[in-house]
N, C-alpha and C positions, 0 to 999 in steps of 0.2 A: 105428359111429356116428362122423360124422366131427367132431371136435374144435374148437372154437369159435377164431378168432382173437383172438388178443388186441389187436388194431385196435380203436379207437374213433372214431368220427367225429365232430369239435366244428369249432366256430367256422365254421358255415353261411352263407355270404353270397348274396346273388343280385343282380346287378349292383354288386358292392363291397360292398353295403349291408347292416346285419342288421333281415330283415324290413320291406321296405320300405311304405309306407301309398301305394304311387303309383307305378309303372313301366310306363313306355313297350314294348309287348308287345315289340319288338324290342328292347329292353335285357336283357330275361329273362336271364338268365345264372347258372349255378350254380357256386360254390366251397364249398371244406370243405376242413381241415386232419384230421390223423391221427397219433392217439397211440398208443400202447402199450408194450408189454415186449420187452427180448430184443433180439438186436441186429439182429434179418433182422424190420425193419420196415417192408414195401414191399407195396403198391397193386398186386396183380397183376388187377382187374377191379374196374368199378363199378358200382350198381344202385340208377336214381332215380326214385322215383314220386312224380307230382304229381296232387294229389287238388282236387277242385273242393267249397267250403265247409266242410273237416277231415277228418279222419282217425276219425273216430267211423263211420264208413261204408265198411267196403273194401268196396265193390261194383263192378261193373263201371261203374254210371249217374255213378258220383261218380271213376272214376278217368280224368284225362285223357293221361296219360302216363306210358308203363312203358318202360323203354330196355331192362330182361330186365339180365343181364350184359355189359357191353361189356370186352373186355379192352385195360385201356388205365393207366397211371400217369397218367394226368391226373387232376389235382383242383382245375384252375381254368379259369375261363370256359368252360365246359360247355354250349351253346348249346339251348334250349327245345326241345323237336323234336316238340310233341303237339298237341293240337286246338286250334283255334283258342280264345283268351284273351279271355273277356270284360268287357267294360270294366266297372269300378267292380266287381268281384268281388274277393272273397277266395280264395286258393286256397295249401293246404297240400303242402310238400314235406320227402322223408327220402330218405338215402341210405345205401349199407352198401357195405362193400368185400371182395374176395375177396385173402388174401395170397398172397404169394409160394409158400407152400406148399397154396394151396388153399383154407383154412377160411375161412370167410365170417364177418365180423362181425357182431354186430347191427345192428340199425336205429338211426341216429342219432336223436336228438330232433328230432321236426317243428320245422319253422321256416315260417315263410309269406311274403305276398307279396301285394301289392292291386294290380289294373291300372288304371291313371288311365283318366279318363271321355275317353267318345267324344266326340270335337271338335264332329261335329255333332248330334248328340243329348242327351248328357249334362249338358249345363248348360242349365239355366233361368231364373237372373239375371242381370240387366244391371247396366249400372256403375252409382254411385249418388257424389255427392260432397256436399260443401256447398250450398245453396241458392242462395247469392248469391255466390260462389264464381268465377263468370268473365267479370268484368268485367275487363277489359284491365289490367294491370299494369303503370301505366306510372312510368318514372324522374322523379326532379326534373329540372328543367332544367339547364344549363350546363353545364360542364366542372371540377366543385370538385370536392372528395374522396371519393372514393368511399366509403357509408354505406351496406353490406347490411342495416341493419336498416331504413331509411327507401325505402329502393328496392324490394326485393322477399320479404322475411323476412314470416310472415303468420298468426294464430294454427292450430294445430291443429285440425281438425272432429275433436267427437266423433258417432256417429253409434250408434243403437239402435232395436228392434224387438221389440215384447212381440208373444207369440205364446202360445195354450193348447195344452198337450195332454195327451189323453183316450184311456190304452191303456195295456198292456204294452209298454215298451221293451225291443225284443230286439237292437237293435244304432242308435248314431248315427253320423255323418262328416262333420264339417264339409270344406268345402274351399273355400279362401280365398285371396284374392290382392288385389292393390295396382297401381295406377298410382302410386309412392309406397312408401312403406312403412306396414306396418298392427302392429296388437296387438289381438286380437280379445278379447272376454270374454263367460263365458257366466257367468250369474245369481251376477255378484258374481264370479268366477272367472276370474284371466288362463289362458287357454288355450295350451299349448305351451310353450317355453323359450327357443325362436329371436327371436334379435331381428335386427335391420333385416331383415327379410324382408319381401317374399316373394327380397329381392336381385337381382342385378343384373344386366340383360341387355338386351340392344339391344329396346328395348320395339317399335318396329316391325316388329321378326320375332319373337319370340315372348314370352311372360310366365309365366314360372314360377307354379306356383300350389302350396301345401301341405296337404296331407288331418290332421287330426287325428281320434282314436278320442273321441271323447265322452260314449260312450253310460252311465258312470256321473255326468252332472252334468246330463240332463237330467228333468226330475222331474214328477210328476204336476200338472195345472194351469197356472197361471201361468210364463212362461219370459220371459226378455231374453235377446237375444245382442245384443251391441256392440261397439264397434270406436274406436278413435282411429286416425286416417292423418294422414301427413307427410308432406313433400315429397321425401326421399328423393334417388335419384338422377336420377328421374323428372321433376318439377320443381324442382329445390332447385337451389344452387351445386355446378357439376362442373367436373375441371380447369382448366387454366391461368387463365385470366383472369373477372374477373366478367363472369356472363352474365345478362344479365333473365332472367324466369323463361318456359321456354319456349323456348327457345335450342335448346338440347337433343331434348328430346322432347314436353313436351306443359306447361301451364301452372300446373293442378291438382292436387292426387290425387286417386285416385277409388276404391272400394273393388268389388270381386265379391267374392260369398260364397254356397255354397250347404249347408244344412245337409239334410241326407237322415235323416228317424226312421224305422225300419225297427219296426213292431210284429210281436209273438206271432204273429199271425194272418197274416203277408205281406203285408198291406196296408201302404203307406209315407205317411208326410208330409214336404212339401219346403217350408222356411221361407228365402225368397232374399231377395238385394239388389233391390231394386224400390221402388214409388212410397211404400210404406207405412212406410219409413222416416225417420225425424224424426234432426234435429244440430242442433248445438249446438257454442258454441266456448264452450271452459272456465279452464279453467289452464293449460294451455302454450300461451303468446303466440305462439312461432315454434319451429320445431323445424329445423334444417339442420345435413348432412353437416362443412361446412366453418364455420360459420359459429357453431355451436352452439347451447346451446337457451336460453328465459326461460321460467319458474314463477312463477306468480304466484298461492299458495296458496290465496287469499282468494278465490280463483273458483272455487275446485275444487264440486263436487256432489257428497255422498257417497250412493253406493246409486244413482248413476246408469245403472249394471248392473245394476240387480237388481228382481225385481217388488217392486210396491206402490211404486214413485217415481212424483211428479207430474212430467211432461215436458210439462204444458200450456202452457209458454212453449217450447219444440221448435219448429222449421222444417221442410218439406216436404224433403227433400231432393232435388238432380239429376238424374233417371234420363236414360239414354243406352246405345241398344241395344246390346248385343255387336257389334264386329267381324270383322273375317276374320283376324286376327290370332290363331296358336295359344294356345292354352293349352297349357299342360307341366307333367306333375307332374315337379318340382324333382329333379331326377337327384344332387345333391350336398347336401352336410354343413350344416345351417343353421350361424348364426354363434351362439355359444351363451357365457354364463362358464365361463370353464373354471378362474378361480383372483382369490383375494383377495391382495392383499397391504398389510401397513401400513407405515406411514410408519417410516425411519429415521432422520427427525429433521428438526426444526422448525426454525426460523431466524426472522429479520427480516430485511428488506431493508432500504435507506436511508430509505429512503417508511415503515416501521416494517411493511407489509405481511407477511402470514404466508408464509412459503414451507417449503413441505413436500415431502422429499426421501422418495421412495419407493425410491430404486435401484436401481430397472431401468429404463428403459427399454422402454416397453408400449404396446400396444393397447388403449381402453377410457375409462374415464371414473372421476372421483371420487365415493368414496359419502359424504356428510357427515349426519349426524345432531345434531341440535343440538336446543333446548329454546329461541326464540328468540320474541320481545315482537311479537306482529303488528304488521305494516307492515316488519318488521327486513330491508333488501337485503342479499343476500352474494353477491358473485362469483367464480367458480372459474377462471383464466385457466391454461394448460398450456401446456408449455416441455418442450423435451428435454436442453438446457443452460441454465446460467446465465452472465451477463455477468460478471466480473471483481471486480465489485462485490457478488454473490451474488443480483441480480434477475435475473429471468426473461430470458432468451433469446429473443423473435421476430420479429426481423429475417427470419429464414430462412421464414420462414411466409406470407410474401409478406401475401398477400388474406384467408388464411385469419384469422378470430378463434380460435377452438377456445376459446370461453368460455362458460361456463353461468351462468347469474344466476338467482335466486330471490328471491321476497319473500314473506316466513314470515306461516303466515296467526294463527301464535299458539298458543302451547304445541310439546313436542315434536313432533318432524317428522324423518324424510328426505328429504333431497333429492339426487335423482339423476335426470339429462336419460333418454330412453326414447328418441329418435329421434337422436343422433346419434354421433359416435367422435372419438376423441382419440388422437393419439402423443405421447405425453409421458413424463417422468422425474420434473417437477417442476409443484407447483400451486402457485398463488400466490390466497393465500384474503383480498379485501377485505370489510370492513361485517361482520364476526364481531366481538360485542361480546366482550373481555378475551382473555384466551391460551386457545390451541389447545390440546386434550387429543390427543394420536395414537390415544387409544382411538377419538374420534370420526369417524377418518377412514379410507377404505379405499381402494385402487383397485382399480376392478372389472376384471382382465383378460379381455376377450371377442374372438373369433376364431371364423373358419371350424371348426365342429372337427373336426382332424385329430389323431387320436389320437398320442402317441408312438409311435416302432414302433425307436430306436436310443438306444443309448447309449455312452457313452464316456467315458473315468476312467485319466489318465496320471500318473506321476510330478512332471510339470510344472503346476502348477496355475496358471500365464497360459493355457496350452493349454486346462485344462479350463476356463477363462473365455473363450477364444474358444469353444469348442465349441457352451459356452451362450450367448454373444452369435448365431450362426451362429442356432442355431434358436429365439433371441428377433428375430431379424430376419425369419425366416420367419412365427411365431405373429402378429410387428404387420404384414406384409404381406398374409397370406393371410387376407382380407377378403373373400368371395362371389368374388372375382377374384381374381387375383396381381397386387397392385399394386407400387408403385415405393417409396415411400412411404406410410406413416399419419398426414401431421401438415400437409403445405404446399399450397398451393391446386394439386393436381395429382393423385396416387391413382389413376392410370390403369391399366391393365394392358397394359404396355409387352411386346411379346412377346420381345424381345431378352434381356429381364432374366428373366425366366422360362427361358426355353429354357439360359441357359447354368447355370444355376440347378438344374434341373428333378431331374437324380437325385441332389445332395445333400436337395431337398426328398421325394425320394422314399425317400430311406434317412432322416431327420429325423422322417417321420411318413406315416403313410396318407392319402395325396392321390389316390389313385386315382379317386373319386368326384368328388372338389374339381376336378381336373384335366381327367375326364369332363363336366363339366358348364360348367367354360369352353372346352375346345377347340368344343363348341358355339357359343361368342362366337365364337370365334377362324374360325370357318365362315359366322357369318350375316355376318361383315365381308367378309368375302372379293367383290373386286371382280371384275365380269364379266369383268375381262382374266386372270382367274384370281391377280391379285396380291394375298397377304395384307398386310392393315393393321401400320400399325406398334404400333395400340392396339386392342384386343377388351376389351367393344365399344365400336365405333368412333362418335367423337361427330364435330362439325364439324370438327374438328383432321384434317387431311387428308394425311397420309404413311402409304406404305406401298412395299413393295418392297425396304426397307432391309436391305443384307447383314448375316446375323445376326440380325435383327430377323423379316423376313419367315419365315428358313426356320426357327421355331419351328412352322411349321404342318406341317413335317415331322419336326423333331426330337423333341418333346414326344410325339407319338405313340407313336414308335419307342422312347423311354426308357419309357412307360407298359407296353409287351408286354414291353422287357427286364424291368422290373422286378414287373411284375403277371402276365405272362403272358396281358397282355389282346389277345387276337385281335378279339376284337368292336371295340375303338377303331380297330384297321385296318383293317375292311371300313367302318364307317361313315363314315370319313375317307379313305377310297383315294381314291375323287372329287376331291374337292376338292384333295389332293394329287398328284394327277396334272394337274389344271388348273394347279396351282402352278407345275411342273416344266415346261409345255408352254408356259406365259409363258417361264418362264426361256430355256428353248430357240429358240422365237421372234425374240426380243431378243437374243439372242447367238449366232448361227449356225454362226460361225468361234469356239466353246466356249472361247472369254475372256469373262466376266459383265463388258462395261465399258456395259453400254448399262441404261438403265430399273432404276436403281443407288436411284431416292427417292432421299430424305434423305441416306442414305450418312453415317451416323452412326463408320460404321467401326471401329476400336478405341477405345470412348466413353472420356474421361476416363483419358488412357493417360500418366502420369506426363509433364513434358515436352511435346515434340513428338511429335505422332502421324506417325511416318514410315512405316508402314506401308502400302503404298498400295493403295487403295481396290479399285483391280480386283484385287490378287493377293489382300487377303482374301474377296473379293466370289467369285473365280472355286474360290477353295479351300471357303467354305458351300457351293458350288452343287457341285462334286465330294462332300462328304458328303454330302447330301440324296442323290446318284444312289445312292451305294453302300449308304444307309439305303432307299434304297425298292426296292433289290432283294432286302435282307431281307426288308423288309415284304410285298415282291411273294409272296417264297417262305415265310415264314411264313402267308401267309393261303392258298395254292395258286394263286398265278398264275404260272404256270415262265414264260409268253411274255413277260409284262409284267419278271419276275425278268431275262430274260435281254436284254431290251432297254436296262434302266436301267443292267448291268452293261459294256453295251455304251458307253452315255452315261458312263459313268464313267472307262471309258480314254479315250474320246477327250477331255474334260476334263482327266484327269491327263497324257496327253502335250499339250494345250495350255498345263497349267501346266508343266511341266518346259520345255518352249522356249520360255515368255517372264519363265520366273521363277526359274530354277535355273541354276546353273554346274554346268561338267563336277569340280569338288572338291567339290559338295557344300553350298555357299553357297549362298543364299536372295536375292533383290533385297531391296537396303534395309539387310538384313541385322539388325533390331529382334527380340527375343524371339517379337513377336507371330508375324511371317513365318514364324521359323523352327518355333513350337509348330503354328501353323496345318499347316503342311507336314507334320511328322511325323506328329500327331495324324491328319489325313486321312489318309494313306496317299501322300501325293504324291509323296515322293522315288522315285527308283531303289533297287530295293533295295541293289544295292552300294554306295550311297552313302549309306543311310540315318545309321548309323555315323559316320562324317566329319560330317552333318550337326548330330546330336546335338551333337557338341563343337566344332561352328562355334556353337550356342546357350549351351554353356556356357564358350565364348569371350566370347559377347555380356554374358552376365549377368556375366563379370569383368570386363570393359571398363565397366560399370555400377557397379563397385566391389559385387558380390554383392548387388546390388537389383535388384527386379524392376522391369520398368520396360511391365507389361500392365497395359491397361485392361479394358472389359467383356467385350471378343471374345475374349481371349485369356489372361485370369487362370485359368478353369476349368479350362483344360488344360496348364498350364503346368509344377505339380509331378507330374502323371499322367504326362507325357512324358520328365519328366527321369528319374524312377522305370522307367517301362518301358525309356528305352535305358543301364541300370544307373548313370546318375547321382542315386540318391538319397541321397550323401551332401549334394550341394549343392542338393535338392529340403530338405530338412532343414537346411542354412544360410538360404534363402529363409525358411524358414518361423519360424527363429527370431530372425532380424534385427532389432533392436531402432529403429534409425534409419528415418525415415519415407522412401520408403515401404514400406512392412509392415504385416503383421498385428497383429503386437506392438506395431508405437507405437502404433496405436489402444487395446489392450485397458491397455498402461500408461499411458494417457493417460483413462482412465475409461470406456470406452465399454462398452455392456454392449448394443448392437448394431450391427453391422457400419454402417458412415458411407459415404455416395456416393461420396465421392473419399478418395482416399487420404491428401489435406492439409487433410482438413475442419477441422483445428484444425491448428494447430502452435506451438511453444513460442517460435519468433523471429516468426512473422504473426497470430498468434490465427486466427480466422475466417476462413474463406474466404468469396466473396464471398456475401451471403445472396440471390443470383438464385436460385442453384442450388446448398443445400448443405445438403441430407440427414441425419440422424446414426441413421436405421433405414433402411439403403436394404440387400437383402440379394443383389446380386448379385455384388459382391467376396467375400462368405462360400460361391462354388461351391469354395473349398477345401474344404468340408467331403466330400465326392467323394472325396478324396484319403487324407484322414482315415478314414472305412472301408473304402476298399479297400486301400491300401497299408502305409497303418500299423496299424491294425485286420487290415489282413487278409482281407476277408470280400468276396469279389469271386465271379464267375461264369466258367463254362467257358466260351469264344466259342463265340458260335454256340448259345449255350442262353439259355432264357429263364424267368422264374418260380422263378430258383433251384432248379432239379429236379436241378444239378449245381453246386451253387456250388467256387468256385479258393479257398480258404484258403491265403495267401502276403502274410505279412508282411513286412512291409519296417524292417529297425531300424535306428535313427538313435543315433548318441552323444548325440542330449542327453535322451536319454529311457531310464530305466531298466525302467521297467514300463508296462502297457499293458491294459487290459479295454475289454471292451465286448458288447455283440451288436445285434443286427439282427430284429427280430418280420418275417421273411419273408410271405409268404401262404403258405407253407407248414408255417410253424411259428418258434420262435427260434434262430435260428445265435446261437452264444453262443462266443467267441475272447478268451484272452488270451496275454501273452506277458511274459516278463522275464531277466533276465539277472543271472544271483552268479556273480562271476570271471568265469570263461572259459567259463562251463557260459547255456547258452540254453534256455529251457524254452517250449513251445506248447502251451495249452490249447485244446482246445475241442469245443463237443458240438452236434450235431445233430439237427432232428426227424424225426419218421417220412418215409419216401418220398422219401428226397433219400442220394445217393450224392456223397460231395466228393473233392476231389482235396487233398491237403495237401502244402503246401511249403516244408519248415522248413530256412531259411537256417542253413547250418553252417560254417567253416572246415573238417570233415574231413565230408562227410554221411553216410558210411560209416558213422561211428560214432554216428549218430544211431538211437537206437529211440523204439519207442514204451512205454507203460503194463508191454505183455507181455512186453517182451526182444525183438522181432521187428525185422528189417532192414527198410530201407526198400524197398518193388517197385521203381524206381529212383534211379539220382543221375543230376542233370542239371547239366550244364555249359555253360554257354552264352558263345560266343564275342564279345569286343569288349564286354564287361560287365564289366569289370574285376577276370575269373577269379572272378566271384560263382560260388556253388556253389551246388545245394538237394540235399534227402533228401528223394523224393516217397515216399508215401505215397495208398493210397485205401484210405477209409471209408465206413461207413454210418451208421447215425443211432446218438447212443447219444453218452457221453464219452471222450476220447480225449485224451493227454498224447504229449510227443515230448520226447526233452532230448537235448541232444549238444554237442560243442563251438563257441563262439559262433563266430560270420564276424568276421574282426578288422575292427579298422577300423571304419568309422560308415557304409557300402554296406550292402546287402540284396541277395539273391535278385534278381536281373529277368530281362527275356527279348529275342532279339533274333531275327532270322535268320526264318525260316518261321514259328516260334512264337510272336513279336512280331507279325509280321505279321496273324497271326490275331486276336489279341488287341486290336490296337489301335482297334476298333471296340467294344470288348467293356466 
């Protein structure tokens, strides 16, 4: 009999997601992690069956898909390969694995999966909005101050429909969506968790829509289901400047919704958006993104959900038939609370006004609870700094209000806005009769959610304050998009800022999904000349092409496969990235990028003058993109396309070398950014790579050891100093106290990374409030740096999904100790490291199905062992590193320690020569 393995298979995803209510048949995609005993914990075959309405029937009639055993270690994105998927269906999947020594696990626990409804069949509601609702919107006259609440601010519709039913409920599903944003209710019942949804997407190409399970809240007889909608991003206030309403996308919101009762007997009922629908405008007066909301208590209807209300004063509602415009079930993470926090302290201003310090710096809105005299106004106004004085800060806020107001209809009450967000630190609470209690107040943090998936915990606790500013600047960005900011009249999803961004966001937390679901934006923008936008999705605001900016439509991709080992985001995106590449190409013949440059935003905000010049950044993005899409080519099986972009790629790097490199090894310009860009891509000569490294860390002492990169060029700046063995001075950068730095901001209170690097300073205060951010998270792509190098927890080039992660710390003198780990997709890599005397110690343990290579920096590595007494497999030495040494080591899953004597001096381990080379894509 053969012997069970001790393999277990958990944490089931299908398309990122666990158990999705809504997937696009071609997203179908299957993952699983894998646990067990022992140290020979490896995937030698896998076996997935997908069953159509559960697993209570292994029949042949109910099985759609049996792969039999395939012998293969893969345990992500595993692509659907069975009978065709029928839309609005349930269908049940399990998998079980064969180990390395043969025995077969059991069957994992079924997990499932629902396919969103057929475009053209599937839906049988139309939009429905307010009644009297679209009468032109028009401004006051003249040219005076601008007043969003007199111009185009407009009460909320609420909108309901009693319906009976008469049966056994054997299953419900709503599925609901927004021109606008909604909050559906079913008898008395808010529905789901997600708020501003259905979120945000170029409404002229498609409209996400979200399925909920309901089928315990519908009940015999009498039923309401209801809804409030806003104006969202849809109609409400979006970026830069005030726009009527309408500018944008469309004028109103309007609501679809279609609820499907599926009875005992198979017979179904379907209760939609249609003419039968009655609203009604109640208690929130105006509900906007930017602008914020008013409550006005005393209007409210209670039970206006629920059967037995009189709705005889009700209006007909709007009907308007569906368009040609998709419907999508929503591929990504609603935006959800994911945390309270209270107040650290009260204050007055000079106005004698409340101001409450919550200290952080967030996403989200204030909860107040109060016990207050009908008719009682209180206004909520939100600030990310305060003036000098201790009042609120919003200069910087341009247009935006970001203020809630209420008027108490009498007796206890909470009050908290439903439709809009806030980045703030600090509230300033008027019309609250006598002093504030902190009990009574909270802030709601609400974001995209992306689960944590890293952690990290140094001797240096500034450090562990940047860490947490890095992914507090992430949680107030990643908003249904990657925006730029949560707080000033702008919130775009700027792709430049993203893309250099993208794999600290990807080691910070599970965006796979989030990520998935905007490079969607990032595709319906894309112009017929094949040129990606500067912003997805793209509004009136019209750049695109910008180096750096545009080729997130390549880079983002290629970071999602390294890090998810998602092959699917490549085939679905090849298109449009190859239309990317063949603009590029077009416009620049003789492979210098100096033509159809947009904006040319270049190295944003680059301490100083930006002397970097436009075409040698421009032409060095467009050398990665080639050499990223010959991966991509050959991780997805295209060797032709693999080997033409490989092609594209020298003749680009000898373009740059003869109009941008000296024969020593200098860079034009000669600025940080030139010289990181160069390395990082690949573009020097190899024998001169070396030389070039210490022409940058020439530049950065000619700087007096300040960094002096902006957007384009910060993210890779201690990556490259660290890879050609200068991370002693990757580690002076990083703990510089003098602005600009990481550290003057976190000693200066910031508790998320600020737009520019002199958002405040101690001799200018304020920078100017056109443009001056204090949540902007694309200076925090240090965080990059942070896991792979000092952390340790990086990949073997050339591999993807972690199936062989590089564990090779890198130690610095100002840091004694070091933890952390990493929730892989294939389980937690988990690394620490510290240092007593002269003795260096490496922790760290791995999960099932992943083989690492370990590389514990030693002054003798010889004498380095592991746990068992055992030498290392080898010692590497790597030349023009500054005789850095390692004691490799390979592992398998399981714990694993290393100690031997420290590398003096404040360098680390790095690599150069052939094995640099590999890597520095990696």
């Amino acid at each position: 009999m053969t012997t069970p393995s001790t393999l277990s298979l958990t944490g089931l995803r299908c398309a990122h997601l666990v158990n999705p209510l809504g997937i696009a048949p071609g997203r179908v995609r299957f993952g699983w992690q894998l646990q067990g005993t022992g140290g020979d914990r490896v995937q030698a075959a896998f076996h997935i069956q997908v069953f159509l309405n559960g697993l209570s029937r292994l029949s042949q009639d109910t099985l759609c898909w049996d792969t039999g055993q395939v012998a293969s270690a893969d345990c992500l994105d595993i692509p659907y390969g069975g009978a065709a998927l029928e839309p609005g269906r349930r269908y049940w999947w399990r998998v079980r694995a064969r180990d390395a020594a043969g025995a077969l696990s059991e069957w994992s626990d079924p997990a499932f999966f629902e396919v969103e409804l057929d475009q053209a069949n599937g839906w049988h509601a139309c939009w429905i909005s307010q009644g009297q609702a679209h009468e032109k919107v028009t401004p006051p006259a003249g040219d005076g101050p601008f007043d969003p609440v007199s111009r185009a601010l407009r009460p909320a519709p609420y909108l309901r429909r009693a319906f009976a039913v008469d049966g056994q409920v054997a299953s419900a599903r709503l599925y609901v969506t927004a021109l606008g944003l909604y909050e559906v209710r079913l008898n008395g019942q808010r529905i789901g968790d997600a708020f501003l949804a259905p979120g945000w997407t170029d409404y002229d190409q498609r409209v996400l829509y979200q399925t909920y399970d309901v089928t315990g809240l519908v009940r015999a007889g009498e039923n309401v289901l209801g809804a409030i909608i806003a104006d969202g991003w849809y109609a409400g206030f979006v970026g830069f400047d005030p726009k009527r309403a309408g500018a944008h996308y469309g004028t109103v919101p309007e609501l679809l919704a279609q609820l499907v009762i599926t009875f005992a007997d198979g017979t179904r009922q379907l209760v939609v958006t249609d003419g039968q629908w009655e609203e009604q405008t109640a208690a929130i007066r105006y509900a906007d993104l930017l602008m914020g909301e008013k409550h006005d208590l005393r209007l409210e209807s209670p039970g206006w959900d629920a059967a037995g209300f009189d709705a005889s004063g009700w209006r007909a509602v709007h009907t308007r038939d569906r368009d040609s415009r998709p419907l999508v079930a929503d591929p990504g993470p609603p935006v959800r609370v994911t945390e309270e926090i209270v107040p650290v302290g009260i204050s007055r201003d000079p106005a004698g006004r409340h101001v409450v310090d919550f200290g952080q710096n967030l996403p989200g809105w204030v909860r107040v609870r109060a016990d207050l005299p009908a008719g009682t106004e209180i206004r909520v106004r939100h600030a990310e700094v305060l003036n000098p004085d201790g009042s609120l800060y919003t200069a910087n806020l341009r247009t935006a209000r970001q203020t809630d107001e209420y008027i108490a209809a009498g007796g206890p009450g909470i009050f908290e806005p439903r439709f809009t967000m806030h980045g703030f630190r600090y509230a300033e609470i008027t019309g609250y009769p006598g002093d504030l209690d902190p009990g009574d107040l909270v802030a709601v943090v609400a974001h995209s959610d992306t689960p944590a998936t890293g952690t990290l915990s140094t001797s240096a606790d500034w450090l562990d304050r940047l860490f947490a500013a890095i992914d507090w600047g992430q949680r107030g960005n990643f908003i249904s998009v990657p925006t730029d900011c949560p707080q000033r009249d702008e919130r775009l999803g700027w792709l430049g800022d993203a893309q250099i961004f993208a794999r600290t966001a990807c080691y910070n937390r599970d965006v796979a999904s989030f990520f998935d679901k905007w490079l969607d934006d990032v595709a319906d923008a894309q112009l017929p000349s094949g040129a990606y936008t500067d912003v997805a999705p793209r509004l009136t605001f019209g750049g695109s092409a910008a180096p750096a900016w545009g080729d997130a439509g390549v880079i983002i991709p290629w970071t999602l496969w390294k890090m998810y080992g998602a092959t699917g985001v490549l085939d679905r995106h090849f298109g449009a990235m190859t239309r990317w590449m063949d603009f590029l190409e077009r416009a620049n013949p003789d492979y210098l990028r100096a033509s159809q440059l947009g904006n040319s935003y270049n190295d944003w905000l680059a301490p100083g003058a930006d002397d970097t010049p436009h075409e040698l950044l421009a032409t060095a993005y467009w050398a990665h993109d080639a050499y990223l899409m010959a991966e991509i080519a050959e991780a997805t099986g295209r060797a032709e396309d693999a080997a033409g972009y490989r092609a594209l790629h020298a003749k680009i790097r000898a373009g740059f070398a003869g109009a941008f490199t000296d024969t020593d090894g200098r860079v034009v310009s000669g600025t940080q950014t030139a010289y990181v860009l160069a390395l990082h891509m690949g573009l020097i000569p190899d024998d001169l790579r070396t030389a070039t490294a210490g022409h940058l860390v020439a530049a950065i002492e000619a700087a007096d050891w300040r960094l002096t990169t902006g957007f384009a060029g910060v993210g890779y700046l201690l990556p490259v100093l660290s890879s050609f063995g200068h991370t002693d001075v990757a580690y002076r950068l990083l703990a510089q106290q003098t602005q600009p730095s990481w550290r003057y901001m976190i000693d200066n209170g910031a508790t998320t990374i600020w737009e520019r690097w002199d958002g405040w300073t101690a001799e200018h205060g304020f920078q100017s409030p056109q443009m001056n951010s204090f949540n902007h998270y694309s200076l925090g792509s240090i965080g990059e740096w942070l896991y792979r190098f000092v952390l340790g927890i990086d990949q073997a080039p050339g591999t993807a999904g972690f199936a062989r992660p590089l564990l090779r710390p890198h130690r610095g003198q100002a840091l004694t100790s070091v933890s952390g780990s990493y929730q892989s997709v294939r389980g937690t890599i988990s690394a620490s490291w510290e240092v007593h005397g002269d003795q260096f110690s490496y922790r760290v343990e791995l999960p099932a199905n992943v083989t690492a290579s370990v590389h514990v920096p030693s002054g003798d590595p010889g004498a380095v062992r592991d746990a068992a007494g055992n030498w290392p497999e080898s010692i590497a030495r790597y030349p023009g590193a500054r005789d850095a040494r390692e004691a490799v080591f390979v592992v398998g899953p399981g714990r694993h320690r290393f100690t031997g004597p420290a590398l003096p001096g404040s360098g680390a381990a790095s690599c150069s020569g052939a094995a640099d080379r590999a890597s520095r894509q990696a």
